[in-house]
Backbone as numpy.savetxt, mean C-alpha at the origin, in Angstrom:
# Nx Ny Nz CAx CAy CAz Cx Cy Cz
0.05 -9.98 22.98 -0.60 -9.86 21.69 0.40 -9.53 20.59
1.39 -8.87 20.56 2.39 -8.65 19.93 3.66 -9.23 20.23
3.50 -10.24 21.11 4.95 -10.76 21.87 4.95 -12.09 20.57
4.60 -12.22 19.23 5.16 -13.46 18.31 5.68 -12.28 17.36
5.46 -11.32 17.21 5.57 -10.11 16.03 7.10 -9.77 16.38
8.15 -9.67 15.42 9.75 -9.49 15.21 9.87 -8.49 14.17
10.93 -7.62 14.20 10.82 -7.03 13.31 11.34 -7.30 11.45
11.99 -8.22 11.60 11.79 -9.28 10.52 10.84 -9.59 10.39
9.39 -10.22 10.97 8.19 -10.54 10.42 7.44 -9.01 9.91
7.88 -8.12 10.84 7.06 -6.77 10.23 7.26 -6.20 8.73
8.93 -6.51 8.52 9.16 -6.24 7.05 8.74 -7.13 6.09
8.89 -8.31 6.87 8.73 -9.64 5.71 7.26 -9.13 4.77
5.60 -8.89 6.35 4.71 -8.81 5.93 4.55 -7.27 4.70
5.27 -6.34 5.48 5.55 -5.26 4.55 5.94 -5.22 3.40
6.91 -6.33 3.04 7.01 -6.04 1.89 6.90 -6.32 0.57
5.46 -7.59 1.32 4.64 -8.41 0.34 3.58 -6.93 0.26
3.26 -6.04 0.74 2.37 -5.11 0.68 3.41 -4.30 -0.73
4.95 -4.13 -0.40 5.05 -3.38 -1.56 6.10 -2.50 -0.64
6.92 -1.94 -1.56 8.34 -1.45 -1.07 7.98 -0.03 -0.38
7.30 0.61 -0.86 6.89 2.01 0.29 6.39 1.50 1.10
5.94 0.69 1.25 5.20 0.30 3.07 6.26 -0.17 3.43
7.27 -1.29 3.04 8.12 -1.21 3.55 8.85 -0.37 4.28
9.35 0.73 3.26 10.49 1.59 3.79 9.65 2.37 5.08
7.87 3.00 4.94 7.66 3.34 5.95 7.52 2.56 7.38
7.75 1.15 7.25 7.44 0.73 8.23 8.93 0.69 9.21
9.63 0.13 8.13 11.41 0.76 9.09 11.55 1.73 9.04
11.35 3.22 8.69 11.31 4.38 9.55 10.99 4.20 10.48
8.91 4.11 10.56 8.31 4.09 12.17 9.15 3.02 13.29
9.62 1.90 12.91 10.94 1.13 13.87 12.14 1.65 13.94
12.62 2.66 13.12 13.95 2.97 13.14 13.77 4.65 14.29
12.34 5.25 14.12 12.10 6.20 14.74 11.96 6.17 16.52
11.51 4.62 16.79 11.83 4.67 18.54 13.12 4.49 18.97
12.80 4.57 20.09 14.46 3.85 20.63 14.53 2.53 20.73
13.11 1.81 20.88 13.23 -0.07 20.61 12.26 -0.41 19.86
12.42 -1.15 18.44 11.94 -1.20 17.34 10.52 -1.73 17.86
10.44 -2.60 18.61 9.30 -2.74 19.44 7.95 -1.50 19.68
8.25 -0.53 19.88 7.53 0.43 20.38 6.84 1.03 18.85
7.21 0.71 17.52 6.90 0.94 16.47 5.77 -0.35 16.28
5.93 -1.50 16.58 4.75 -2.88 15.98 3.07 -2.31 15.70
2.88 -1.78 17.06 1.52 -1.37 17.17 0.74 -0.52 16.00
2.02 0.70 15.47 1.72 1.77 14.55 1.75 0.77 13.09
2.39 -0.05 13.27 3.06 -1.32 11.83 1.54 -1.28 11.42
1.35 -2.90 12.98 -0.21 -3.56 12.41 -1.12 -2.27 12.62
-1.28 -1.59 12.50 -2.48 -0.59 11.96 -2.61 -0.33 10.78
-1.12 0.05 10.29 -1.15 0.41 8.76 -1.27 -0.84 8.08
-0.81 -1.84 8.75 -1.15 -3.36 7.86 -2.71 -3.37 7.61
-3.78 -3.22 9.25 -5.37 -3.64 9.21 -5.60 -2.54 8.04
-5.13 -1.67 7.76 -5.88 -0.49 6.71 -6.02 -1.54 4.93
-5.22 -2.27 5.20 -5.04 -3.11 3.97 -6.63 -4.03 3.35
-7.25 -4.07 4.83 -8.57 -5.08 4.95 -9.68 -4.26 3.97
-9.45 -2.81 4.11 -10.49 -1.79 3.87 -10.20 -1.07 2.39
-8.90 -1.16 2.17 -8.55 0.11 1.22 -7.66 -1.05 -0.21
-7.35 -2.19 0.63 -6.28 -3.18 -0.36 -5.09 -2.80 -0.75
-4.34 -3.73 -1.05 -3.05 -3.12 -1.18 -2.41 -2.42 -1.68
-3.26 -1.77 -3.09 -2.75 -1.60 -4.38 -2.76 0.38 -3.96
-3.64 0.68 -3.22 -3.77 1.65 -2.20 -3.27 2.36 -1.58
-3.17 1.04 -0.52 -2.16 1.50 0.85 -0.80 1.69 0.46
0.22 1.07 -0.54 0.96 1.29 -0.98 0.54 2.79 -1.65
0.17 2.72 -2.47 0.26 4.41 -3.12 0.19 5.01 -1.48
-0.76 5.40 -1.06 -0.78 6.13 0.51 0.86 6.16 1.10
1.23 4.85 0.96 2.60 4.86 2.07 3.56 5.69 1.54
3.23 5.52 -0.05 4.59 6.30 -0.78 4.85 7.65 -0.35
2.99 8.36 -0.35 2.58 9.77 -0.14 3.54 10.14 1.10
2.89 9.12 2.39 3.49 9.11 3.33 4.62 9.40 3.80
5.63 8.46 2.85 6.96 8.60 3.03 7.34 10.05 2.44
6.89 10.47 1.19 7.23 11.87 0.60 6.95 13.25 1.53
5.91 12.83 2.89 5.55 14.14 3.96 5.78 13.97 4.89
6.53 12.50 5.24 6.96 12.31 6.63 6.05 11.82 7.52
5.14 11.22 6.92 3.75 11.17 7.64 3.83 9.65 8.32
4.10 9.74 9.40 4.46 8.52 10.35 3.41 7.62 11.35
2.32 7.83 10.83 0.99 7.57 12.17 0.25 6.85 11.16
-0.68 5.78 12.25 -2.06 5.26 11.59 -3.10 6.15 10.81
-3.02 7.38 12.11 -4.11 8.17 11.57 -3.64 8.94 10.24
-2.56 9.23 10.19 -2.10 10.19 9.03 -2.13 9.19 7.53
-1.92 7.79 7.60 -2.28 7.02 6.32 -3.29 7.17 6.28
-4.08 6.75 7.05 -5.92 6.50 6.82 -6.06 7.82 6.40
-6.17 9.13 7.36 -6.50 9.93 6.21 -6.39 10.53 4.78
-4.97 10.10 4.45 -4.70 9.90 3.52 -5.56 9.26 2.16
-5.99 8.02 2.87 -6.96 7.52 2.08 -8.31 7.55 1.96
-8.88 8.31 2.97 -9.58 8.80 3.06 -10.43 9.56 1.80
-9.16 10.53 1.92 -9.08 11.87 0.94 -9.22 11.47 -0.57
-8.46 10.56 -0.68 -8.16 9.84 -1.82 -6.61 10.91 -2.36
-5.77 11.16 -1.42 -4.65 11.69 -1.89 -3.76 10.46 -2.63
-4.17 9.03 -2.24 -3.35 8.20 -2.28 -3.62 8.25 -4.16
-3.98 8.37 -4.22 -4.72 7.85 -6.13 -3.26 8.82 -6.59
-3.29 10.08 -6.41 -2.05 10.57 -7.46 -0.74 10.41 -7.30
-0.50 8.82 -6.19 0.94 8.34 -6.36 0.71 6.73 -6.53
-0.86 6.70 -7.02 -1.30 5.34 -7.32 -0.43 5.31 -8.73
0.02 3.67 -9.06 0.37 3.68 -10.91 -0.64 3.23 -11.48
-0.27 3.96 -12.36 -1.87 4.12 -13.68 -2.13 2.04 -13.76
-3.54 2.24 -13.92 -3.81 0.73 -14.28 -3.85 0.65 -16.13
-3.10 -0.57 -16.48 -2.71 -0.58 -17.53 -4.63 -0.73 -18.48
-4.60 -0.16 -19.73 -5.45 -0.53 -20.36 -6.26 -1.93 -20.90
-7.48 -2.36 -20.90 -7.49 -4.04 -21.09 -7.14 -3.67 -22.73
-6.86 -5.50 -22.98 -6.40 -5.45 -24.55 -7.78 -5.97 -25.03
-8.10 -5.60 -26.56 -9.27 -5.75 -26.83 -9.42 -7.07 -26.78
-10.52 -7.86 -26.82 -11.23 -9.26 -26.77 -10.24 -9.61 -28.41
-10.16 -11.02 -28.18 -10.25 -11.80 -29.34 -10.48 -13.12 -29.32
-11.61 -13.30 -30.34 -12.52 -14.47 -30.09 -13.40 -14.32 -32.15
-13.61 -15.81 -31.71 -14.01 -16.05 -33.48 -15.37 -15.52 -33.57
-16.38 -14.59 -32.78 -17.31 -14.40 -32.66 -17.23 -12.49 -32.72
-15.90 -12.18 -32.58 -16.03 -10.82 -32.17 -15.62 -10.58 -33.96
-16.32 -9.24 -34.87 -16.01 -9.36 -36.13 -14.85 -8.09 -36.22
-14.56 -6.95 -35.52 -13.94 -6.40 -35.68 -13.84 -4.97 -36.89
-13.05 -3.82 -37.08 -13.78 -2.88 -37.69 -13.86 -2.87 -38.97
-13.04 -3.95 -39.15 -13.56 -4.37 -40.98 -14.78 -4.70 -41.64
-15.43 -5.14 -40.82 -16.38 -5.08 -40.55 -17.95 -4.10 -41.16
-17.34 -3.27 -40.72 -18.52 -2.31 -40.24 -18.01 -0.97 -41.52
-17.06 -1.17 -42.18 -16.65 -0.23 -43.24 -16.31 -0.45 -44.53
């Protein structure tokens, strides 16, 4: 089940998720003695992506990486909690509409 998974494909997929999942995912491979023995802990934190999305799991991984937190279970709870939000980046503001229908505050004063 994991015998097509390399650890080049683990980063590759990692690091379309975003550079803290990255870096945590070569820790958890750099932490066994055969990078192999890390895949399993990988695709877990990858499936968390199905539930939480990426924009997320990245904030989470960053957390992660900042406590050392090396396990499936320790991301997920993470997100759980919603610890991940205060290393989430702010979502930018929308810009107001403009359209020949919208009159604007000249308008109205």
């Amino acid at each position: 089940r994991h015998a097509s998974w390399t650890p080049t494909r683990i980063s590759f997929v990692a690091e379309k998720i975003g550079p803290s999942t990255a870096a945590l995912t070569t820790a958890i491979m750099m932490a066994r003695p055969h990078p192999e023995q890390g895949f399993r802990t990988c695709l877990g934190i990858f499936a968390l992506q199905k539930t939480y999305g990426a924009a997320r799991l990245e904030a989470a991984c960053r957390r992660g990486n900042t406590i050392q937190a090396r396990s499936v279970g320790s991301i997920r709870s993470i997100l759980k909690s919603g610890l991940d939000r205060a290393f989430a980046d702010p979502e930018p503001e929308p810009k107001p509409l403009r359209h020949g229908n919208i009159r604007g505050r000249s308008y109205f004063h």
